[in-house]
C-alpha positions as MATLAB code, in Angstrom:
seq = 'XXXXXXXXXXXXXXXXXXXXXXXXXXXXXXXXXXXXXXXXXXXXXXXXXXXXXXXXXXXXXXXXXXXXXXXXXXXXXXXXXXXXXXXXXXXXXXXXXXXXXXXXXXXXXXXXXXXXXXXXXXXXXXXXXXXXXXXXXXXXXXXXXXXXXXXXXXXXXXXXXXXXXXXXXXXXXXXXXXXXXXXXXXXXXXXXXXXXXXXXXXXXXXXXXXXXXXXXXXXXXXXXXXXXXXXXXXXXXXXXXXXXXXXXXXXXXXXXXXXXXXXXXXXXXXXXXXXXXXXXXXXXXXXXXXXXXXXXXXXXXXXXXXXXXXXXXXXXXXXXXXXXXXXXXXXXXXXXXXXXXXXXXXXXXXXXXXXXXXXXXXXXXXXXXXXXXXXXXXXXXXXXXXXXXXXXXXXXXXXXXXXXXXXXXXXXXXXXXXXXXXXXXXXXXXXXXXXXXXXXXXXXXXXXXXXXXXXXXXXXXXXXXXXXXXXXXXXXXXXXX';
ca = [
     113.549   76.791   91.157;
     117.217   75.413   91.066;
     117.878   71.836   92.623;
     119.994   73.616   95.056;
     116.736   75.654   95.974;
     114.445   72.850   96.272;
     117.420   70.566   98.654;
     117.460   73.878  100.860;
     113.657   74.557  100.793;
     113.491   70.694  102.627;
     115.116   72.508  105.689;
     113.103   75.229  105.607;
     115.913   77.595  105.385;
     118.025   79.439  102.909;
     121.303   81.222  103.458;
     121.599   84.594  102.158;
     124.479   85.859  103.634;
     127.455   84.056  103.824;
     130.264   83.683  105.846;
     130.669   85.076  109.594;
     127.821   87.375  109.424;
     125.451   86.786  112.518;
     122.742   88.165  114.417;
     121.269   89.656  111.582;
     118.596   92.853  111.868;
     116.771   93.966  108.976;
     115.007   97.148  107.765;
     112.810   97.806  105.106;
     112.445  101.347  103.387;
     110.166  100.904  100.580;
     111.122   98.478   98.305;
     114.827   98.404   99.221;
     116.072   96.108  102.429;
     119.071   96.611  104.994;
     120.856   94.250  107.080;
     123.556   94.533  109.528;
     125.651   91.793  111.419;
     128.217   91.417  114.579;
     131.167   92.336  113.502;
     133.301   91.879  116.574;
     137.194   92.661  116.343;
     136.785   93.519  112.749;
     137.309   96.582  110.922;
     135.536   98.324  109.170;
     133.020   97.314  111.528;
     129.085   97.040  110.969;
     128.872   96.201  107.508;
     125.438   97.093  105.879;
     123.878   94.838  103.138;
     121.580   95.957  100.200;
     119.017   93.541   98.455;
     115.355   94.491   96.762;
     114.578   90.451   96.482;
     115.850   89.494   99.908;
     118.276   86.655   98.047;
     120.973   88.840   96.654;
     122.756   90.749   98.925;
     125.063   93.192   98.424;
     127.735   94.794  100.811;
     127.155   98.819  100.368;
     128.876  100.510  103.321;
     130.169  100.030  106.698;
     128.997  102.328  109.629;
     131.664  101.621  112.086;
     135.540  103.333  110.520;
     137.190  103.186  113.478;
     137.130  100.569  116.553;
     134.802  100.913  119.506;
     135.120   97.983  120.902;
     134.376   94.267  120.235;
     130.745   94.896  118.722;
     128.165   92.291  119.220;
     124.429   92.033  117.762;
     123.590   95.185  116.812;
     120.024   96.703  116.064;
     119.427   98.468  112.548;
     116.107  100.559  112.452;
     114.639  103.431  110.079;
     113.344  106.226  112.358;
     112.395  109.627  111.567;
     113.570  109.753  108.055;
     117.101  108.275  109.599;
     119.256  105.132  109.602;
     120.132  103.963  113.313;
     122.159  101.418  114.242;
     122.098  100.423  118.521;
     124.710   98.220  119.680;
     127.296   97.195  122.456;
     131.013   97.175  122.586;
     133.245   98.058  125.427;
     130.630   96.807  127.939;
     128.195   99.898  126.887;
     126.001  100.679  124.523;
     126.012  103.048  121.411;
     124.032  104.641  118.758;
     124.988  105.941  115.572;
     122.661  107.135  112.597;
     122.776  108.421  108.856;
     120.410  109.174  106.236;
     122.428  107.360  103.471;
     123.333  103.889  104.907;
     125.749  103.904  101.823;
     128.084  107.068  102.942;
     129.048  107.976  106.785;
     127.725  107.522  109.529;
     127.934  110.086  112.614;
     130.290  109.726  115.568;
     128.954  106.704  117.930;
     127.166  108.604  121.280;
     127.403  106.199  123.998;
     124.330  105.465  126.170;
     124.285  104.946  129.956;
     123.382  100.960  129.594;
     125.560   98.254  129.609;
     123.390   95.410  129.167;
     123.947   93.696  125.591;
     121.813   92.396  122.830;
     119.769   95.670  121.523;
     116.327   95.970  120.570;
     114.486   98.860  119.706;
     110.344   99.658  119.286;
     108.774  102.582  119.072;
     104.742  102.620  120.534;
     101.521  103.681  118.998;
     102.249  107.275  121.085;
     105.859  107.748  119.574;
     107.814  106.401  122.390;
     110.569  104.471  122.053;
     112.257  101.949  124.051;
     115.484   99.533  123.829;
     115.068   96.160  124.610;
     117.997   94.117  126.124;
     119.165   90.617  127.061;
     117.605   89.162  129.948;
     114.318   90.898  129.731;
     115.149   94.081  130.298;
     113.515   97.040  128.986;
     114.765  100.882  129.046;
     112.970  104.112  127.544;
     114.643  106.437  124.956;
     114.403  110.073  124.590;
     112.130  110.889  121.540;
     115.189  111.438  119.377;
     116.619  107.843  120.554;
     120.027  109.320  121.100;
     119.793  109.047  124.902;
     118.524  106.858  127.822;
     115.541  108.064  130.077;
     114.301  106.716  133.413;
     115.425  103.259  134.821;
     116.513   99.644  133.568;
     113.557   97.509  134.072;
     113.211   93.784  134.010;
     109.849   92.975  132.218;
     109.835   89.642  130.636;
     110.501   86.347  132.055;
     111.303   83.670  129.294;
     109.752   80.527  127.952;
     110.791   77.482  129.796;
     112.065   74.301  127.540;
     111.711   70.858  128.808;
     114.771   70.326  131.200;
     116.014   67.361  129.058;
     117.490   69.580  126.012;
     120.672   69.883  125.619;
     121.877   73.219  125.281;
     124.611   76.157  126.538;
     122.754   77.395  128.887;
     118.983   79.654  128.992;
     121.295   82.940  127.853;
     117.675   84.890  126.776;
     119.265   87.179  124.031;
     119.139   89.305  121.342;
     115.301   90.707  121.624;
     113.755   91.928  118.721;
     110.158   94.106  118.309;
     107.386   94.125  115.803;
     104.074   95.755  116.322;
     101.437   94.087  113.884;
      97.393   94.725  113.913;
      96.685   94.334  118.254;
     100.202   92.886  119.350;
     103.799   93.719  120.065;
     105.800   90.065  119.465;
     108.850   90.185  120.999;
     110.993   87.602  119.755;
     113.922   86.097  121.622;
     117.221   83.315  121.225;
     117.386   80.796  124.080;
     119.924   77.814  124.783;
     123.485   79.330  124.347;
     124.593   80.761  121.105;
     127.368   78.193  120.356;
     128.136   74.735  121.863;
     126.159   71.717  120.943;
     124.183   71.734  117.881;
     121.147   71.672  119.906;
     121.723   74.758  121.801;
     120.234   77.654  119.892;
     116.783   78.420  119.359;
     114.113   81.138  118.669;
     111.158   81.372  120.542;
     108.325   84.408  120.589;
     105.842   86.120  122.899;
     103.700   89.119  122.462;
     101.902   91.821  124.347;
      99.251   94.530  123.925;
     102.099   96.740  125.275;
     105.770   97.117  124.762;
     106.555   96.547  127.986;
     104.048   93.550  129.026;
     102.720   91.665  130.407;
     104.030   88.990  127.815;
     101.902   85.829  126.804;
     104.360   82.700  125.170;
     103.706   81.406  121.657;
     102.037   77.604  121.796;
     104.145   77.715  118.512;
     107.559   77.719  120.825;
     110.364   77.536  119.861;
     109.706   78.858  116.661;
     113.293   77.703  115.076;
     115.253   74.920  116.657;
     117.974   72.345  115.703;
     117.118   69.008  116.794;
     119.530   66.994  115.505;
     123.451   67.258  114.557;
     122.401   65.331  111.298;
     120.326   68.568  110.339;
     122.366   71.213  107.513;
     121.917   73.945  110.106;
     123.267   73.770  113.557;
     122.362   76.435  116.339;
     119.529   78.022  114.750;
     119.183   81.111  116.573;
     118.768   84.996  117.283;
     115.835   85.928  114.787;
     114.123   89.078  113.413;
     110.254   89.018  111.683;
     109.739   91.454  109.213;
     107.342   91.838  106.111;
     108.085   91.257  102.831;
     106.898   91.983   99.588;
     103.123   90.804   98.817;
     102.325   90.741  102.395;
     104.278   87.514  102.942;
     106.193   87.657  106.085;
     110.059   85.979  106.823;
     112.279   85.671  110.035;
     115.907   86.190  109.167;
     118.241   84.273  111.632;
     121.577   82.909  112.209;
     123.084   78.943  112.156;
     126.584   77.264  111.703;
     126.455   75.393  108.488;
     126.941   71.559  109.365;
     130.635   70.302  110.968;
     131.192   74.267  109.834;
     131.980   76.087  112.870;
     135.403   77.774  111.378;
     133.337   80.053  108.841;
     130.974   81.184  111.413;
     127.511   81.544  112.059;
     125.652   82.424  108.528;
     122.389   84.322  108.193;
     119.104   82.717  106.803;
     115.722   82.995  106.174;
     112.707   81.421  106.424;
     108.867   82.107  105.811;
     106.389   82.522  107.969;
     103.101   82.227  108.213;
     100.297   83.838  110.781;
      98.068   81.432  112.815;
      94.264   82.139  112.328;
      94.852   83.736  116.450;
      97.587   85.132  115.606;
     100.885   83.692  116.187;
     103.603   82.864  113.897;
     105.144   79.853  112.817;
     107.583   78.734  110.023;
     106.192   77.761  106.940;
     105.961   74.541  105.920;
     108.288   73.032  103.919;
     107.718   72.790   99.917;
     105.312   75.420   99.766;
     106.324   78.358   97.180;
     108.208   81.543   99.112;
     106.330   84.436   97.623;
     109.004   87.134   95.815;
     111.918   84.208   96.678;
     112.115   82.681   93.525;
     115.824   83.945   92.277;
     118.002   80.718   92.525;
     120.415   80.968   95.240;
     123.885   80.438   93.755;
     125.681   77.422   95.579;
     129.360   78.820   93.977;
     131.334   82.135   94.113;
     133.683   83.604   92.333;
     135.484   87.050   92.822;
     138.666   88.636   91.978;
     140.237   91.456   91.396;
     143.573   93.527   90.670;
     144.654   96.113   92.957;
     143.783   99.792   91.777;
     143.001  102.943   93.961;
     139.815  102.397   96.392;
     139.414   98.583   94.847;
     139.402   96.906   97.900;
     135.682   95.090   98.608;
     133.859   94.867  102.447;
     134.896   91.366  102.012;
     138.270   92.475  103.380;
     138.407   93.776  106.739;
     141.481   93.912  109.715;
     141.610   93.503  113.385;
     140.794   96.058  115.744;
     142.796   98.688  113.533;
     143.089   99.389  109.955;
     146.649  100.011  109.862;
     146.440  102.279  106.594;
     150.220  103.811  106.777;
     151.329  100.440  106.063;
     149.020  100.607  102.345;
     149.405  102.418   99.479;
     148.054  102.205   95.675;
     150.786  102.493   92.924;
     149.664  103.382   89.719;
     151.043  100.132   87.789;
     147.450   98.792   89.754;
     149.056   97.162   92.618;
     148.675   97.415   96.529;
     151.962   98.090   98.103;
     152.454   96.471  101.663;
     155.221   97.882  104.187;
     156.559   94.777  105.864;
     156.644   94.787  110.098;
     159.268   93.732  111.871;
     157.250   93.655  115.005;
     155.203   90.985  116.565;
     152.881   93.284  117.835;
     151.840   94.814  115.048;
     150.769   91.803  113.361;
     147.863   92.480  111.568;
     147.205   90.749  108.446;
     144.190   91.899  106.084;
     141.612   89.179  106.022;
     139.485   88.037  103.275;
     135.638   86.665  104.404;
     135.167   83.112  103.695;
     132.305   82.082  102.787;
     132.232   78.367  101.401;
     133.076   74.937  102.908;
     135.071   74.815   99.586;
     137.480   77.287   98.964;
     140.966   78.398   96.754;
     142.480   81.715   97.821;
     145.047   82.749   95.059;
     147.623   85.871   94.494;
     150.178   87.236   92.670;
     152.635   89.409   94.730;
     156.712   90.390   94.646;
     158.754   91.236   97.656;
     161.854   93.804   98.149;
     164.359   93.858  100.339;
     164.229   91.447  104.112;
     160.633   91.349  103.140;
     158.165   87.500  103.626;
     154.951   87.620  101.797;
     152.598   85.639  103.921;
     149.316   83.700  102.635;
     147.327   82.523  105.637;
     144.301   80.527  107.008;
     143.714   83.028  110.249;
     141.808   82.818  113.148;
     144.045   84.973  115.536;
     147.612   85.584  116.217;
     147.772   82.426  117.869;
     146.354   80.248  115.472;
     146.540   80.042  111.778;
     148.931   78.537  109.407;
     149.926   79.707  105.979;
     153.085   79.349  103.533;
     155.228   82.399  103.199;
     157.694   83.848  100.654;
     160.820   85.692  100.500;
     164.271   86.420   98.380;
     165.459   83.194  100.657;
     162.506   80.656   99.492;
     159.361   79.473  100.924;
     158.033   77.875  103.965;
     155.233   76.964  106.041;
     153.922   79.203  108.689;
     152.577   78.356  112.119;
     152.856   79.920  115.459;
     155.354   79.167  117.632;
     156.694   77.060  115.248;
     159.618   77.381  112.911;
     159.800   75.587  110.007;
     162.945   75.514  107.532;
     162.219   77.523  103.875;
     162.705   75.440  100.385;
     165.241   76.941   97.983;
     162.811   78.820   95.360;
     163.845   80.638   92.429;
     161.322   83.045   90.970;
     162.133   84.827   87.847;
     158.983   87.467   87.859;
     156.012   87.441   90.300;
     155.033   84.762   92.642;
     151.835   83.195   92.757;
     150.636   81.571   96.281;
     147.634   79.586   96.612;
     145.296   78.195   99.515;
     143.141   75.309   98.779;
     140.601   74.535  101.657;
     138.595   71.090  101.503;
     136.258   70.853  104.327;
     139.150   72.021  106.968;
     142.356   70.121  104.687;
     144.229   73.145  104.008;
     147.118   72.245  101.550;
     149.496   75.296   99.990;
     150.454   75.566   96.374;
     153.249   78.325   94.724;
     154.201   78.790   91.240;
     156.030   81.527   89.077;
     153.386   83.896   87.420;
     155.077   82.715   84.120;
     154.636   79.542   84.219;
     151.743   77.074   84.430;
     152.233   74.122   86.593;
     151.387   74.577   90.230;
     154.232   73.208   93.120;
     152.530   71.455   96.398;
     154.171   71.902   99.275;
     154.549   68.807  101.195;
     152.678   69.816  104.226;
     148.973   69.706  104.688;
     146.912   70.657  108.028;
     143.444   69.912  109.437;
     142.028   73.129  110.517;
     138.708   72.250  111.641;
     139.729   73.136  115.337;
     140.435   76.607  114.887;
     137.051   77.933  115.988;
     135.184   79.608  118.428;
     133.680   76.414  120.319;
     137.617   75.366  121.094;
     139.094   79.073  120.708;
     136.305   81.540  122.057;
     135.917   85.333  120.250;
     133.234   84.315  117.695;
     135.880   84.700  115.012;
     136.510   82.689  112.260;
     139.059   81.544  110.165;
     139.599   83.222  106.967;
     142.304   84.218  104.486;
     144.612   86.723  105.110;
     147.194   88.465  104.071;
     150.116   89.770  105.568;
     154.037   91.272  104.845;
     156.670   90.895  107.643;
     160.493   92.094  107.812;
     161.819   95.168  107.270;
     161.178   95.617  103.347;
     157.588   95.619  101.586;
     155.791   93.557   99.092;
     153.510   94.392   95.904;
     150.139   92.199   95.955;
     148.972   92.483   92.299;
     146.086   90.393   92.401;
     143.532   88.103   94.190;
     141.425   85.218   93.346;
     137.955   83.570   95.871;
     136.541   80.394   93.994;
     134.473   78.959   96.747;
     131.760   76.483   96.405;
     129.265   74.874   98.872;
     128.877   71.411   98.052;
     131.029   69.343   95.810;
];
């Protein structure tokens, strides 16, 4: 195992997916594993994840093309030969399904509940239900593409001692297992944000889907005690077997004074009580099949050439694609906007405390490049560039451009030190890097001060009337340094 392993293994959690990628649910389907996330405003929307070790994870396809809605935890399952995915937006829920989680997925068909939070189980008899937030229960058809019979309340949650200090009880995001005699439903108390107490997994089970529901003495499974543990708000967790018979719970947490990258998904072990309740594994003991190092750095870049963008990029509510083209000298040509409104800039996930964000890019005509830190249109900042010079950007706030003289391509750089965010620009032909004199704590641009459950990440965007060429980007990101 890597130091970085063994440090992690002490908190009895790793994180596999970085960046703002909560309220994970899993699937296995032989030896292969699926995960989707919340994706929220962003578009494409439901990203699914790939691994066959359950430590490297890789971003394969996206169900959700077009926006339905601010989509919150979602619920991936593997029925009838079939990839399903349940979840809310627009204060309803949906379902849409595939057979290659990799290619398209069909049409979302809304269903006639608008409680959030999906969970789905299937019983020993081939009926299936949907669990919801707040203990409620409703019954599928058999094909799960419809909602039979009535919303039912059926499970009352476990009480914590009065003196924690959470959100609020907000019993969420209830996930199913059957295993050997017992359903376990498993449920996220205390708030989802807030304090770094607030979150926190706890478990019940049944010898139906539906109840009556006995409470874990393991309770709460996961919980953050402390603000000087890594992982604050542990929360909203899904049990699943792995390989060998060894069993995990992935989950979601803020990484440590973090909250502007988002809640990032872990995992733990666990182990099965001699009467049969789970528990996380104690710390130090050897994960079975987890013994790939987890890498602590990141590195990706790329030039722009037809179809090369990654799932790490994603827009707001709309992917405005008429703005976007491919030229064949392997850059992305961007049509500036000259209207407020339509200010949509692409967005890059971040996924590191640590992090440069680099390109290369020209502009034409009454065109400004823009290199930002975003969290929405009413907060980010960022340095921009046009044929008049370069400047710092912030909303609502103009700030005078510096005289620049470029004799090629521009190169604009982010650097982001634990929430410093300082700006850099050169020439592409030469080799020293200009600061400009401005740097900015970001560390309140987050969803605790802002709301949305967005984070901050960087984006990319051309305004005026002309366009801009982006040639090339560059993510160097690191967790500790």
């Amino acid at each position: 195992m890597t130091d970085y392993y063994q440090k992690t293994v002490n908190d009895e959690a790793l994180p596999i997916v970085r960046g703002n990628y909560a309220d994970p649910s899993i699937v296995k389907v032989g030896n292969d594993y699926y995960m989707t996330h919340s994706s929220y405003e962003y578009m494409p929307g439901l990203i699914i994840w790939h691994s066959t070790d359950l430590i490297h994870w890789e971003a394969v396809g996206a169900a959700l093309k077009e926006f339905n809605g601010i989509v919150w935890a979602p619920e991936l399952v593997y029925e009838q030969g079939e990839f399903v995915i349940y979840f809310p937006a627009n204060r309803m829920n949906w379902v849409t399904k595939t057979k290659d989680p990799r290619g398209d997925w069909s049409r979302p068909i809304p269903l006639e509940v608008n409680v959030i939070d999906p969970g789905h189980i299937t019983d020993d008899h081939g009926t299936r239900y949907l669990h919801l937030a707040g203990g409620h229960v409703v019954e599928l058809s058999d094909d799960g593409l419809k909602v039979e019979g009535e919303l039912k309340k059926v499970y009352e949650p476990w009480i914590y001692p009065s003196d924690w200090i959470v959100e609020g009880c907000s019993p969420e995001g209830p996930k199913l297992v059957k295993r050997e005699d017992y359903y376990y439903y498993t449920i996220a108390l205390g708030g989802t944000s807030g304090p770094p107490t607030s979150h926190m997994i706890v478990s019940s089970r049944s010898k139906t889907p539906t109840g009556p529901w006995e409470h874990s003495p393991e309770n709460p499974i996961i919980r953050t005690k402390s603000k000087d543990e890594k992982w604050w708000s542990k929360g909203h967790g899904t049990i699943f077997e792995g390989p060998d018979q060894q069993w995990y719970i992935v989950y979601h947490a803020y990484e440590e004074n973090l909250h502007t990258i988002g809640r990032q998904t872990l995992i733990s072990p666990i182990t099965w009580t001699e009467d049969g309740w789970y528990r996380i594994e104690v710390a130090n003991k050897e994960w079975k099949a987890l013994d790939a190092p987890v890498e602590s750095e990141e590195e990706s870049a790329d030039r722009f050439s037809e179809g090369s963008l990654s799932l790490h990029w994603q827009w707001r509510r709309t992917v405005p694609l008429f703005r976007y083209w491919y030229e064949q000298s392997g850059s992305l040509k961007i049509l500036g906007t000259a209207d407020s409104g339509e200010y949509s800039p692409m967005l890059y996930m971040a996924r590191h405390r640590y992090y440069t964000f680099e390109i290369e890019a020209s502009v034409t005509g009454d065109a400004e490049m823009q290199l930002l830190v975003f969290y929405d249109q009413d907060h980010y900042v960022g340095i921009g560039f046009s044929q008049d010079g370069i400047r710092v950007l912030r909303p609502y706030k103009q700030v005078g451009k510096k005289p620049v003289t470029v004799k090629n391509k521009i190169r604009l750089k982010i650097i982001n030190h634990d929430h410093i965010v300082r700006f850099q620009y050169r020439d592409s032909e030469e080799t020293e890097w200009q600061n400009y004199d401005k740097v900015l704590d970001t560390s309140g641009l987050n969803h605790n001060t802002l709301g949305g459950f967005l984070s901050l990440r960087p984006g990319i965007e051309v305004t005026g009337k002309g366009s801009a060429k982006l040639y090339s980007y560059h993510y160097q990101g690191k967790s500790d340094v």
